[in-house]
N, C-alpha and C positions, 0 to 999 in steps of 0.2 A: 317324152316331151308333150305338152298341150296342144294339142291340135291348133295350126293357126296362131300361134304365138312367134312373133318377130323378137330373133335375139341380135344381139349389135354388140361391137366394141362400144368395150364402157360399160357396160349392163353387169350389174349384180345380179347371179343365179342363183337357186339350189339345186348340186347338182348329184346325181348318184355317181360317190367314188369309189373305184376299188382302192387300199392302199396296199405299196409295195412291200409290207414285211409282213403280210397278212393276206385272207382271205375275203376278208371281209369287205361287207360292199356297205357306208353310211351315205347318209346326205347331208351334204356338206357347203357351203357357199364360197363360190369361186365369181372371178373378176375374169367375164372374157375381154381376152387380149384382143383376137381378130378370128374373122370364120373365112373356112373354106371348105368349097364344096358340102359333105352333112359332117363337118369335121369343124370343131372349134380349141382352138387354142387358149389356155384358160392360164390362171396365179390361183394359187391357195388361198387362204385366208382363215386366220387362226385368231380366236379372241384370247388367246395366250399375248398380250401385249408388253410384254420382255422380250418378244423376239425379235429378230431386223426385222426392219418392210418399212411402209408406208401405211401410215394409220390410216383409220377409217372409223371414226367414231360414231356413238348415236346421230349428232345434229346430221350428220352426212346422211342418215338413213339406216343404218346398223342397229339392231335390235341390242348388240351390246358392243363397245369398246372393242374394234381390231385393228389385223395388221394386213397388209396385203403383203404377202410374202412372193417376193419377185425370185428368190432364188427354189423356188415349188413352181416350173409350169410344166405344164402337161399338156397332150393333147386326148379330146373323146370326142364321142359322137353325139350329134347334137341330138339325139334319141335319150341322152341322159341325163337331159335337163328338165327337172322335178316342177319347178315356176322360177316368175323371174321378179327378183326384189323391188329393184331403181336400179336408174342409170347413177351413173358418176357427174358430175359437175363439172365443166370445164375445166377448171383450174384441177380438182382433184387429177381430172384423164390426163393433163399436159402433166403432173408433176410423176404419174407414172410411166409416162410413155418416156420421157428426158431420164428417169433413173433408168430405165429399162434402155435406153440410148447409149448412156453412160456405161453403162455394166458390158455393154457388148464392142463400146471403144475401147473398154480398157484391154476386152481378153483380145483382141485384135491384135492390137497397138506392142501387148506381152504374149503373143504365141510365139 
């Protein structure tokens, strides 16, 4: 992480990921959710734009066409955050926080 850089929910990062069917460690831009402690909770984000999510296009800030994929979160430490993009726009944070709301009445409501 940058020295003296404030991350916040809503904030577009680049972040160093391991992925799980690999070794490998990319930098990759994720959407944090919320932080705790040197712990943040993040969403993927894939410019693969066939996939479910909640887009995120250029005008938003996006260097190209994505998704914010709600069904990828993770948690890391915030020591593996590369920089930080933009934040999210209100309405952008409220329409991910209400999917992310919804996704979690449903598995409630069907456990």
């Amino acid at each position: 992480m940058v020295f003296g850089m404030i991350v916040r929910s809503g904030d577009i990062v680049i972040a160093k990921i391991q992925f799980t069917d690999t070794l490998e460690i990319k930098k990759r831009p994720v959407l944090v959710l919320f932080k705790e402690y040197n712990n943040l909770v993040v969403a993927g984000i894939t410019s693969n734009t066939n996939m479910k999510g909640i887009s995120l296009l250029k005008k938003d800030g996006m260097l190209k066409d994505s998704v914010i994929k709600l069904n990828y979160i993770f948690t890391i430490s915030n020591n593996l955050i590369y920089k930080k993009l933009f934040s999210l726009n209100k309405i952008k944070r409220k329409q991910v926080y209400s999917s992310l709301t919804n996704k979690l009445k449903y598995l409630i409501l069907n456990y």
